[in-house]
C-alpha atoms as an extended CHARMM CRD file, in Angstrom:
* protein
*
       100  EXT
         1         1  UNK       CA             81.7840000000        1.4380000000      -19.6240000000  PROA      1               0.0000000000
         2         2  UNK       CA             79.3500000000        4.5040000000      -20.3740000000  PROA      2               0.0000000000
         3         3  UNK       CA             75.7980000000        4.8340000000      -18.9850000000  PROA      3               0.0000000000
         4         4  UNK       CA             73.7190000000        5.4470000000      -21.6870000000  PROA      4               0.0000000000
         5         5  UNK       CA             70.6740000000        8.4140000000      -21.3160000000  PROA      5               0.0000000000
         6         6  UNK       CA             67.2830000000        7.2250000000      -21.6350000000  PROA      6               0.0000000000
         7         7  UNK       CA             66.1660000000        6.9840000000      -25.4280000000  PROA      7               0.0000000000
         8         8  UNK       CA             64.7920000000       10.5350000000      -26.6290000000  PROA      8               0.0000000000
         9         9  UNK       CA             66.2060000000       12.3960000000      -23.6680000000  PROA      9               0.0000000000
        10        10  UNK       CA             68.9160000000       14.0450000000      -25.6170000000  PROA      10              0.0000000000
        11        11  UNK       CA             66.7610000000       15.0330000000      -28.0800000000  PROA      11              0.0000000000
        12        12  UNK       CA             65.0620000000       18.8850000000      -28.9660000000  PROA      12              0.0000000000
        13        13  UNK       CA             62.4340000000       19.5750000000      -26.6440000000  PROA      13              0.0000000000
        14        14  UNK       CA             60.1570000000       20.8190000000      -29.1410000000  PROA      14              0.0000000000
        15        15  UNK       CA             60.5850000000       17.2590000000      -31.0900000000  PROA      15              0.0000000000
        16        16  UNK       CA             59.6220000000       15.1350000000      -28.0230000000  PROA      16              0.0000000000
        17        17  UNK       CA             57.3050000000       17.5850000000      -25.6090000000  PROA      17              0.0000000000
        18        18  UNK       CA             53.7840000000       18.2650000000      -27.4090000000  PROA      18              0.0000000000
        19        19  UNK       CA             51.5990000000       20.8190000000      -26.4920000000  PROA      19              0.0000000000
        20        20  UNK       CA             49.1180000000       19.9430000000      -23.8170000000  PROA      20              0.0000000000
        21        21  UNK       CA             51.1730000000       16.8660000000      -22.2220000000  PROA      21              0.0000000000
        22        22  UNK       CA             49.7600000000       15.9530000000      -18.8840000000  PROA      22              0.0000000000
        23        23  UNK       CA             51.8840000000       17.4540000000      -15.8470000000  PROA      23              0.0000000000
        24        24  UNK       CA             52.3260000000       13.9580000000      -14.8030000000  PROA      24              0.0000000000
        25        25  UNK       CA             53.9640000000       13.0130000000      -18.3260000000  PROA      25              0.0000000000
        26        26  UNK       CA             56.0600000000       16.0420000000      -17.4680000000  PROA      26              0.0000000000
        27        27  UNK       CA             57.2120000000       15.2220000000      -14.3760000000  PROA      27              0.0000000000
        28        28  UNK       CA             58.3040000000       11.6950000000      -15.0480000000  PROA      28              0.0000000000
        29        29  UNK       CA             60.2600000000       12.9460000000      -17.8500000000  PROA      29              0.0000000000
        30        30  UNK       CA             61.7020000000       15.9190000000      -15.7510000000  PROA      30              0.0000000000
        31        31  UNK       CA             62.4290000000       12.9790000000      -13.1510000000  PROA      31              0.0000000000
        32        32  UNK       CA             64.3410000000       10.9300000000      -16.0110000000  PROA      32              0.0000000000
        33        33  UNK       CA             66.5680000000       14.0510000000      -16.7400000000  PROA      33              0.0000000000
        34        34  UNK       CA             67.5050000000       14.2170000000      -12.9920000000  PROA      34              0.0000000000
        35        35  UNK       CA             68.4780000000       10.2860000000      -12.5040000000  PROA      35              0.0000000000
        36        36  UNK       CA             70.5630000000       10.6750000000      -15.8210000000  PROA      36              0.0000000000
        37        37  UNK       CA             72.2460000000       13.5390000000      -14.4230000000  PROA      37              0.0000000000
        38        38  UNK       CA             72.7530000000       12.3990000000      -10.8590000000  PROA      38              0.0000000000
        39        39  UNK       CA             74.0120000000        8.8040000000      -12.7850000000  PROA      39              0.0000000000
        40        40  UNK       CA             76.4980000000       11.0450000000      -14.3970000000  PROA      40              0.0000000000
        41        41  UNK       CA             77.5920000000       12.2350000000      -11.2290000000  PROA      41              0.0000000000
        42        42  UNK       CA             77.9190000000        9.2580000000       -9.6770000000  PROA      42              0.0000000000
        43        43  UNK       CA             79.9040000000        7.1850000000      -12.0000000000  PROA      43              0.0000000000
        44        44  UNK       CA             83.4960000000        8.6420000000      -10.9960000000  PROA      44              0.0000000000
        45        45  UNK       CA             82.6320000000        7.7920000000       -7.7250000000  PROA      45              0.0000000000
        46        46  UNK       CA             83.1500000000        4.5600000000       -8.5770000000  PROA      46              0.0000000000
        47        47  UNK       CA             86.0420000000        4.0290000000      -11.5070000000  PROA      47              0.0000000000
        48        48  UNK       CA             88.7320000000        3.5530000000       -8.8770000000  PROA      48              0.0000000000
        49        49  UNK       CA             87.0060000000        0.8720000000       -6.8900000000  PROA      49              0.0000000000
        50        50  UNK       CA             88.8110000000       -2.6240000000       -6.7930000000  PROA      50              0.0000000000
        51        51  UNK       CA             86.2460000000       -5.6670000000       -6.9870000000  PROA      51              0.0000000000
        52        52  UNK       CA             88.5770000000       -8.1060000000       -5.3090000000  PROA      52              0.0000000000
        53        53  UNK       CA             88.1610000000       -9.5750000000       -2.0350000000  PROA      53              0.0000000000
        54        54  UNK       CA             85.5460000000      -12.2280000000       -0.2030000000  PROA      54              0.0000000000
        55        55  UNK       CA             82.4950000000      -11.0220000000       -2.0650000000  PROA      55              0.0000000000
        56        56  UNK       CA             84.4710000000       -8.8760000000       -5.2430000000  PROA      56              0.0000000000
        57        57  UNK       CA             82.7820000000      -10.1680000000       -8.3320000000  PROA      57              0.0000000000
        58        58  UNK       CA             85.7450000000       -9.3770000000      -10.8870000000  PROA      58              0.0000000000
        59        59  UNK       CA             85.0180000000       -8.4960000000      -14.4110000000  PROA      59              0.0000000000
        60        60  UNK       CA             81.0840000000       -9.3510000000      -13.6490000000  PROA      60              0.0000000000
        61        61  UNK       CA             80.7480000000       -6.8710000000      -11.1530000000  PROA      61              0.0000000000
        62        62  UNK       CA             82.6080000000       -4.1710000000      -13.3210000000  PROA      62              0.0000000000
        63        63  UNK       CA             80.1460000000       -4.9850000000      -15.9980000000  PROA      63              0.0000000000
        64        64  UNK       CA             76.6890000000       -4.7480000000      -14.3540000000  PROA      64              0.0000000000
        65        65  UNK       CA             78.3570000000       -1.3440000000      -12.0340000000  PROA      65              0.0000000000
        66        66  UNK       CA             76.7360000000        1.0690000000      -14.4020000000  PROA      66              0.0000000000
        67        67  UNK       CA             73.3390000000       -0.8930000000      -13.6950000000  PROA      67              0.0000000000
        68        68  UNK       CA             74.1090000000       -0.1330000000       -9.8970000000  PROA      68              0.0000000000
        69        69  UNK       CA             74.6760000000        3.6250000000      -10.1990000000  PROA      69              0.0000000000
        70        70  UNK       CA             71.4520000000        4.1470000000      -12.2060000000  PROA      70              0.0000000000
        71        71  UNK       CA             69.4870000000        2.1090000000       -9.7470000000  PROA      71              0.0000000000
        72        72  UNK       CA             71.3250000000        4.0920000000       -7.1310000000  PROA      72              0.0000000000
        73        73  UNK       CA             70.3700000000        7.8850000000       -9.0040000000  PROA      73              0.0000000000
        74        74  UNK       CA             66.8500000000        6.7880000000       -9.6690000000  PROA      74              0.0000000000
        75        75  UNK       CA             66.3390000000        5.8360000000       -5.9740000000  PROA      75              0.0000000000
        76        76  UNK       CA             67.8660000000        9.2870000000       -4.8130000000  PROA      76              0.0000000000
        77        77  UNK       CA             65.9320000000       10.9940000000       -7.5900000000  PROA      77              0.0000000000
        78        78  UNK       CA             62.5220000000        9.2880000000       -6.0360000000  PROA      78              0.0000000000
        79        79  UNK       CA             63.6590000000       10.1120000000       -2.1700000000  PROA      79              0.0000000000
        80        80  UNK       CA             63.3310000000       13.8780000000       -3.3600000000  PROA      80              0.0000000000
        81        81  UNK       CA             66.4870000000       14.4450000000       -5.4830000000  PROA      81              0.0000000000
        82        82  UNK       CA             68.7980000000       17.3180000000       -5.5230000000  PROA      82              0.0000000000
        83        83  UNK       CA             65.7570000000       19.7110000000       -6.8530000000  PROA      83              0.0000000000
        84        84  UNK       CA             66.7300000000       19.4700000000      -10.6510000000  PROA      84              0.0000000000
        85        85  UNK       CA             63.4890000000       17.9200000000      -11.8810000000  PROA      85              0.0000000000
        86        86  UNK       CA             61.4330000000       20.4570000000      -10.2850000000  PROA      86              0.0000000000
        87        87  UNK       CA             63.4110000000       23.5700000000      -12.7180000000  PROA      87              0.0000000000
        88        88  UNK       CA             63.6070000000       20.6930000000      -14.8040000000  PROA      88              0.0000000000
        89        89  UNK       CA             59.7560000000       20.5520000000      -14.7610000000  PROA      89              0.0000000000
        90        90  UNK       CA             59.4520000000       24.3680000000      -14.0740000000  PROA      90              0.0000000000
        91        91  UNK       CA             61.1310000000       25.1090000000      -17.5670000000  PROA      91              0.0000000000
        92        92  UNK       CA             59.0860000000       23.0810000000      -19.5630000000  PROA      92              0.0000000000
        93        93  UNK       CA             56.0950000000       24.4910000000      -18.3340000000  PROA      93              0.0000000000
        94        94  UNK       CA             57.4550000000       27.6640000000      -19.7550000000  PROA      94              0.0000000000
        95        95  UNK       CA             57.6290000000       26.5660000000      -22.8100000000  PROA      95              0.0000000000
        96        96  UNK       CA             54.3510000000       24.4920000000      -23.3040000000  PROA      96              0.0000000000
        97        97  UNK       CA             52.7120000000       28.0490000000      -22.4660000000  PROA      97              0.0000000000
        98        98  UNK       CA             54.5710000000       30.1890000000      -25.1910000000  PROA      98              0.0000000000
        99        99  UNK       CA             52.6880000000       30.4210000000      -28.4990000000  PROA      99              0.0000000000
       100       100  UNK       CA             53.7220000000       27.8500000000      -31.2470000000  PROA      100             0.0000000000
């Protein structure tokens, strides 16, 4: 099962960041980039896992995993993350500030 990016976050920069967004619009989508990426990361972590036992939930659990490891990245990416949102957020500074 694939984790799917958040919608527009794959897409040109210059097609989804306008000139003069807020910082705090910035960093939230900086922050976005980071969970997707540490989701990425994540996932083959867990491909190899069994879900039998006491409390293994089968084919259900398998199913709603992906949900798990992008609650999991989003809570790392809100504890302070790896640091990728802030170049993230650093870069797209940048390039709000170079002429159109």
């Amino acid at each position: 099962m694939d984790v799917l990016p958040v919608a527009g976050l794959l897409t040109p920069a210059d097609a989804t960041a306008k000139r003069g967004q807020s910082p705090e619009q910035m960093r939230e989508t900086a922050q976005a980039f980071e969970a997707s990426f540490l989701s990425q990361m994540l996932k083959p972590m867990f491909e190899g896992l069994e879900t039998d036992g006491p409390f293994g939930g089968g084919e259900g659990e398998a199913t709603w995993r992906s949900f798990l490891i992008d609650a999991m990245a989003k809570q790392a990416v809100k504890a302070g993350g790896i640091g990728l949102a802030d170049t993230v957020m650093s870069e797209m500074l940048k390039m709000q500030e170079q002429p159109a």
